[in-house]
C-alpha positions in Angstrom: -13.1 -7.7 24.2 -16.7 -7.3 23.3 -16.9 -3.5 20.9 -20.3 -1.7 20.9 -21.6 -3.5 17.9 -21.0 -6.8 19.7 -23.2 -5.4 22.7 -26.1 -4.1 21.0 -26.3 -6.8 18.6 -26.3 -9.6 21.5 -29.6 -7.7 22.6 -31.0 -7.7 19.3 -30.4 -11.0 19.4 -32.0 -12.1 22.4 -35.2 -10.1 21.2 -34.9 -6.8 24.2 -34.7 -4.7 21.0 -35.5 -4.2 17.3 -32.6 -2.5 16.7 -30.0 0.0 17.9 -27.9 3.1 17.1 -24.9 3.8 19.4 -22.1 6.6 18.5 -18.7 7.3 20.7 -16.6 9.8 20.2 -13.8 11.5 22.1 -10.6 13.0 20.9 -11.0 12.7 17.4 -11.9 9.1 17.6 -15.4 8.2 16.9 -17.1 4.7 17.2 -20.8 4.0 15.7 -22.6 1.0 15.5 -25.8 0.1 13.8 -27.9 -3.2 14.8 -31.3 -5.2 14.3 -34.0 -3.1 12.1 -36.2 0.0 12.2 -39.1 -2.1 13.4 -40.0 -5.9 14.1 -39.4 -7.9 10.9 -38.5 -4.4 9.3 -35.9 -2.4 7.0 -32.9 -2.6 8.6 -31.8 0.3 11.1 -29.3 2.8 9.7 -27.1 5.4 11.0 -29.6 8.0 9.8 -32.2 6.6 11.2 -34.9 9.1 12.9 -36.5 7.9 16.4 -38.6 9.7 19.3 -35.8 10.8 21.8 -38.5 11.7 24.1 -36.7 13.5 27.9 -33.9 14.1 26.2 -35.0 16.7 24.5 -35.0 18.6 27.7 -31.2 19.9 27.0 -32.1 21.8 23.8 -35.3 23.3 25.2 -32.9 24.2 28.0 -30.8 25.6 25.7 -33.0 27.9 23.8 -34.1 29.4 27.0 -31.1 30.2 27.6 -30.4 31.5 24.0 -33.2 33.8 25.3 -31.5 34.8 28.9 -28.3 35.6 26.6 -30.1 37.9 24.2 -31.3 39.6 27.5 -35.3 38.9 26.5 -35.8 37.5 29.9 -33.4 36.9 33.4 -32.7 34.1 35.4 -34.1 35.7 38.1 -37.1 37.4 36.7 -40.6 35.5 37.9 -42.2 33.7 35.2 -46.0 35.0 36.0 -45.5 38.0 33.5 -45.6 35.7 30.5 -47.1 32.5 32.6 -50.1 34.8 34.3 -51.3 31.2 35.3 -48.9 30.3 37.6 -49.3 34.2 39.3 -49.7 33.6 43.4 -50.1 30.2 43.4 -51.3 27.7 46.2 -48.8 25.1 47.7 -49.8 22.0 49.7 -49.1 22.5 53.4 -47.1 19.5 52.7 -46.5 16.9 50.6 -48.8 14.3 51.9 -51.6 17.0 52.0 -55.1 16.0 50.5 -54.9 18.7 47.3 -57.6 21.0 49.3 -55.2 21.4 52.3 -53.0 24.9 50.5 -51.2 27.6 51.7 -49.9 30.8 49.4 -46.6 30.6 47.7 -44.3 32.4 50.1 -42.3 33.8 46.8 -43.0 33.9 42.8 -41.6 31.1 40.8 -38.7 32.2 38.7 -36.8 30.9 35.2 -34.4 29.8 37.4 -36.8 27.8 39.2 -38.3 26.2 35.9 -34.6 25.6 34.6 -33.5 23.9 37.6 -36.9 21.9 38.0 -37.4 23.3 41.6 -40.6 25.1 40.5 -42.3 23.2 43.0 -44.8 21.4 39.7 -43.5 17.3 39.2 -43.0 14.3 40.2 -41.5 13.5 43.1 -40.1 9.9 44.3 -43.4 8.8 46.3 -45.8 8.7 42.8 -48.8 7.5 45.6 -48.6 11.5 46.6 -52.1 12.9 46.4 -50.6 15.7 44.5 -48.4 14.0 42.6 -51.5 12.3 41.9 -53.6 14.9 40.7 -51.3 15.9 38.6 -50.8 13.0 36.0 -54.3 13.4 34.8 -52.6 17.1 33.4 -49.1 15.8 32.8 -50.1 13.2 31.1 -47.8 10.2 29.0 -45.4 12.6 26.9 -44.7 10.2 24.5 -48.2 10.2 23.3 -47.7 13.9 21.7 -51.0 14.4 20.8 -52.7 14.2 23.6 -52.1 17.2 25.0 -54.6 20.3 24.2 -52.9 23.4 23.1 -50.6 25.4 25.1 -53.7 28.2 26.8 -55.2 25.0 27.9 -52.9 23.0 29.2 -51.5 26.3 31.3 -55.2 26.9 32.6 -55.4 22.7 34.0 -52.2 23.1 35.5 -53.2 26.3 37.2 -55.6 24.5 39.2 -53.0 22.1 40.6 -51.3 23.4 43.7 -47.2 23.5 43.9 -45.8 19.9 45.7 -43.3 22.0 47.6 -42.6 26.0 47.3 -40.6 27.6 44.7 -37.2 26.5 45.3 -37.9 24.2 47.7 -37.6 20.7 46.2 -36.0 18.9 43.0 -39.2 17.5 40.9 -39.3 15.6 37.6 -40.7 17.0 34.3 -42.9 19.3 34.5 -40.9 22.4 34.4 -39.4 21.5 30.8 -42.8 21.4 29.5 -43.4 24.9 31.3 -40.0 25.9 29.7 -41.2 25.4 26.2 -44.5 27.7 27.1 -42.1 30.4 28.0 -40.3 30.6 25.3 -43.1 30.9 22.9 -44.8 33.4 25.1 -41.1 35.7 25.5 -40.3 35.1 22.2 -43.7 35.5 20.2 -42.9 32.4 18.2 -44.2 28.6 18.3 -41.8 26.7 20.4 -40.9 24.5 17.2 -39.8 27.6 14.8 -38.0 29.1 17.3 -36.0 26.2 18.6 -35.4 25.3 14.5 -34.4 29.2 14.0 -32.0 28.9 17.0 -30.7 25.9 17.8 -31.4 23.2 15.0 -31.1 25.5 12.2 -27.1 26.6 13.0 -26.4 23.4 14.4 -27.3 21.5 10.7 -29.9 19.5 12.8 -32.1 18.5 10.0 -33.8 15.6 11.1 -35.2 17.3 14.3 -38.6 18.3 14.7 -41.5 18.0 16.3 -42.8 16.1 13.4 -41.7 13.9 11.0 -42.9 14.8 7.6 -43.9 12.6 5.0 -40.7 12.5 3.2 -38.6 11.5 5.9 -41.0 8.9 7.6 -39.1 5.7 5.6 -36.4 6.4 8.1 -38.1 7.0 10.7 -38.4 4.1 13.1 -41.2 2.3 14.9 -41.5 2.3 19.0 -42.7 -0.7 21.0 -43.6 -1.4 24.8 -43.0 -4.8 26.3 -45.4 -6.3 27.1 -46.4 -8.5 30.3 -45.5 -11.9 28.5 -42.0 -10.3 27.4 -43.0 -9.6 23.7 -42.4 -6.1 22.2 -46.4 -4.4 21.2 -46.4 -1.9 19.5 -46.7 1.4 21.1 -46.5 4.1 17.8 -45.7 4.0 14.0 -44.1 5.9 11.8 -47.5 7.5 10.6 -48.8 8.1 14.5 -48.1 10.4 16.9 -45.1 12.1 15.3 -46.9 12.7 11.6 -48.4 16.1 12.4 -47.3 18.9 14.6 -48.7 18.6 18.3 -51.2 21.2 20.0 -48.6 21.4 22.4 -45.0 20.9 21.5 -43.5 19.4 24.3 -40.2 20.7 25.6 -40.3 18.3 27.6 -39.9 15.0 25.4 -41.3 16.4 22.3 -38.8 15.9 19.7 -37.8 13.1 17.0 -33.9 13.2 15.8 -30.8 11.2 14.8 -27.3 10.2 16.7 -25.5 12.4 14.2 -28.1 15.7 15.1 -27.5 15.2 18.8 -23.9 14.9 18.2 -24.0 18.5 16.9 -25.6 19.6 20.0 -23.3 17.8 22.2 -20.1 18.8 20.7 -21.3 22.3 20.7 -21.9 22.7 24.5 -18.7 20.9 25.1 -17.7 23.7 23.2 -18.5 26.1 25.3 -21.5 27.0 23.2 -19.5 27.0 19.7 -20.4 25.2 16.8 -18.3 23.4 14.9 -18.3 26.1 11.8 -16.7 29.2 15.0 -20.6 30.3 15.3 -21.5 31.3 18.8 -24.9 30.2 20.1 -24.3 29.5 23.4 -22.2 32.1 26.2 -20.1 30.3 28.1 -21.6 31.2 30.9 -24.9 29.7 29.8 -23.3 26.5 29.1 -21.4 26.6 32.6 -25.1 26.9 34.3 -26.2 24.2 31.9 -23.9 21.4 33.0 -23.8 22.7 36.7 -25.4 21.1 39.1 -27.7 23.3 41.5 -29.1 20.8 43.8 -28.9 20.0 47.4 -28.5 16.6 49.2 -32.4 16.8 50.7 -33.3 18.2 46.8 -31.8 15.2 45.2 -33.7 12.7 48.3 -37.1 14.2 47.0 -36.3 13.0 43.7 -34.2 10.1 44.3 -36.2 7.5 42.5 -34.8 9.2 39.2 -31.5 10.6 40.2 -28.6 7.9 40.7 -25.6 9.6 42.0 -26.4 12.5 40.1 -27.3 16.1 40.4 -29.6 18.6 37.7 -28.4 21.4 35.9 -30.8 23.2 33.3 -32.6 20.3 31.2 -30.4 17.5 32.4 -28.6 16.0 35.4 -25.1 15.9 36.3 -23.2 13.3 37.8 -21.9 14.0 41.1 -20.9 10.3 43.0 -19.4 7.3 41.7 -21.9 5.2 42.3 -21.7 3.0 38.8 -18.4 3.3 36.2 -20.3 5.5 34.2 -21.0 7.9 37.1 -18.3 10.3 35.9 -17.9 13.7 37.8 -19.5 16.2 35.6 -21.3 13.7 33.0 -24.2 16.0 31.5 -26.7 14.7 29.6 -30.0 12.6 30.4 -32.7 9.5 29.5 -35.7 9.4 27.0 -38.8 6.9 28.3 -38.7 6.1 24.4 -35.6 4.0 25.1 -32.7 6.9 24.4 -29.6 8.5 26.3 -27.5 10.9 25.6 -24.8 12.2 27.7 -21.7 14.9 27.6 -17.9 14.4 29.8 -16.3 17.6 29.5 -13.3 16.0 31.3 -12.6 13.6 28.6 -14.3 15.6 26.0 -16.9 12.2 25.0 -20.1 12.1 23.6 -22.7 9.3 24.0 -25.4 8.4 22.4 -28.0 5.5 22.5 -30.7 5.5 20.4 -33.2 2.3 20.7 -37.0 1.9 20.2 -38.1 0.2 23.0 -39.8 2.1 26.3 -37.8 2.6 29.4 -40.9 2.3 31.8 -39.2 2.5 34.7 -36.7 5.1 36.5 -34.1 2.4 37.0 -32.3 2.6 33.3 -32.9 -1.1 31.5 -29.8 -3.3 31.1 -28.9 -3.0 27.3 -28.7 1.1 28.2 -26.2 0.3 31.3 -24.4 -1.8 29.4 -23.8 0.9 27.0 -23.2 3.3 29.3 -20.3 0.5 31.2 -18.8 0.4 27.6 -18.6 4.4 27.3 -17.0 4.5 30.2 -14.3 2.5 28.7 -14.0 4.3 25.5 -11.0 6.0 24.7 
């Protein structure tokens, strides 16, 4: 039987990637394998090799917000528009297919537990060809082109003029809300997104390879990202001296972050901790981490968004696996996808940790085969 270096090397191989990192682990048993190289004709990839995890950053934004809600700065049910003043009595379309002109008013204030959930009523929903889905990726932008975004006042102010898809609580939408997520944090908090996060999260965890940025001394590990292009060949989309050498205007909670298997490890084994790291330090209630891995959508909720939810549900900053559709579609799988070519996923039944890290853009919502066939083999690990 084929093991996980045998899989990501055959796709090496046959040119779909540059190179891979994979890492298993469950029950004390942990399987890693490294494959191809760090960019086209490059160094070879290594373990601690640093790459753009893009969406999957969502969980550990998700996760300092809720550092916050535990600390009792801010409540799950408080609306957002005391820190967020932008998104104060906002205008929704009378419905979906409305021209943007064609509002009503909000018939409630949008709430942290709207933004954690993504059910804000701000995203992408299934039907892209939406007028207001439309207008809104002018704002929203490509988040794995960090620097395009203008600075957090700015950003809030553009969005502003965008009315809600759907009303607060309404409908599951992609995205936006982990970007709003990382606003509110700074604003609650009084600190940039990326020291508080580090001071948090990355710091305890021993996540030292995580950033916003990749600084000069780490950037011969850090790897180069590629799109494929319409003849099949890999461009490339960003090097190590691009996007990622300087800290953004915005940080994007969203997809914002570069990191490592092993960093993500640490963040995965503590919430399948119940919020614990692996030194006894609590970051995490276990509460928090309950909401976190929860799913808190409906059937219709899920239809909205369907084009990027396959037999799963959301929780805070990542979905949740709720029908078997595939083998990996294990109740209760937590975790989620980076358009940069990433996954990373918790089973708190089986107490496993995946990780796929790979340099090569996931352009579409349905998940590329080298990443399914990684997920088919995690299903299998034990």
């Amino acid at each position: 039987m084929a093991d996980l270096s045998d899989i990501l090397d055959q796709h090496v191989r046959d040119g779909a990637l540059p190179g891979a990192v994979g890492l298993l682990t469950r029950g004390g048993r942990t399987e890693v394998a490294v494959a191809g190289s760090a960019s086209v004709g490059g160094v070879p990839m290594a373990r601690d090799s640093i790459f753009r995890i893009a969406s999957i950053t969502k969980p550990i934004t998700a996760a300092s917000l809720m550092m916050l809600v535990d600390d009792g700065r801010v409540a799950l049910d408080d609306p957002v528009d005391g820190w967020l003043p932008e998104l104060a009595k906002p205008s929704v379309l009378r419905t979906p297919a409305s021209e943007v002109g064609d509002v009503v008013p909000a018939t409630r204030p949008i709430t942290v537990f709207d933004l954690l959930t993504s059910r804000a009523g701000y995203g992408f929903a299934s039907d892209f060809s939406l007028p207001g889905v439309q207008r809104l990726f002018p704002v929203q932008k490509d988040g794995r082109e960090v620097q395009s975004f203008p600075a957090a006042d700015v950003w809030m102010a553009d969005l502003s003029r965008i009315p809600l898809l759907y009303q607060p609580g309404e409908a599951w939408l992609y995205d936006t809300c982990s970007v709003l997520q990382g606003v509110l944090i700074s604003r609650v908090s009084g600190q940039p997104l990326p020291e508080l996060m580090a001071e948090q999260v990355l710091g305890p965890l021993g996540m030292a390879d995580t950033a916003f940025e990749v600084p000069a001394g780490r950037r011969a590990r850090f790897t180069s990202y590629y799109r494929t292009g319409t003849d099949g060949a890999l461009e490339l989309a960003d090097g190590p001296d691009g996007q990622w050498s300087s800290l953004p205007a915005l940080p994007l909670g969203n997809g914002g972050l570069a990191s490592t298997v092993d960093d993500w490890l640490a963040f995965g084994q503590m919430l399948l901790a119940g919020g614990v790291t692996a030194d006894g330090r609590r970051l995490l209630s276990a509460d928090s981490v309950r909401l976190m891995t929860t799913d808190h959508t409906t059937a219709a909720q899920r239809e909205i968004g369907a084009l990027f939810l396959e037999g799963q549900g959301w929780g805070f900053g990542g979905s949740v696996d709720i029908a078997p559709l595939d083998p990996w579609n294990i109740p209760g799988r937590y975790g989620w996808v980076g358009g940069t070519g990433t996954s990373a996923h918790i089973t708190p039944s089986t107490g496993t940790v995946a990780i796929l890290f790979t340099q090569v853009a996931a352009d579409s919502p349905v998940p590329p085969g080298w990443m399914r066939d990684f997920w088919r083999y995690a299903a299998t690990f034990t």
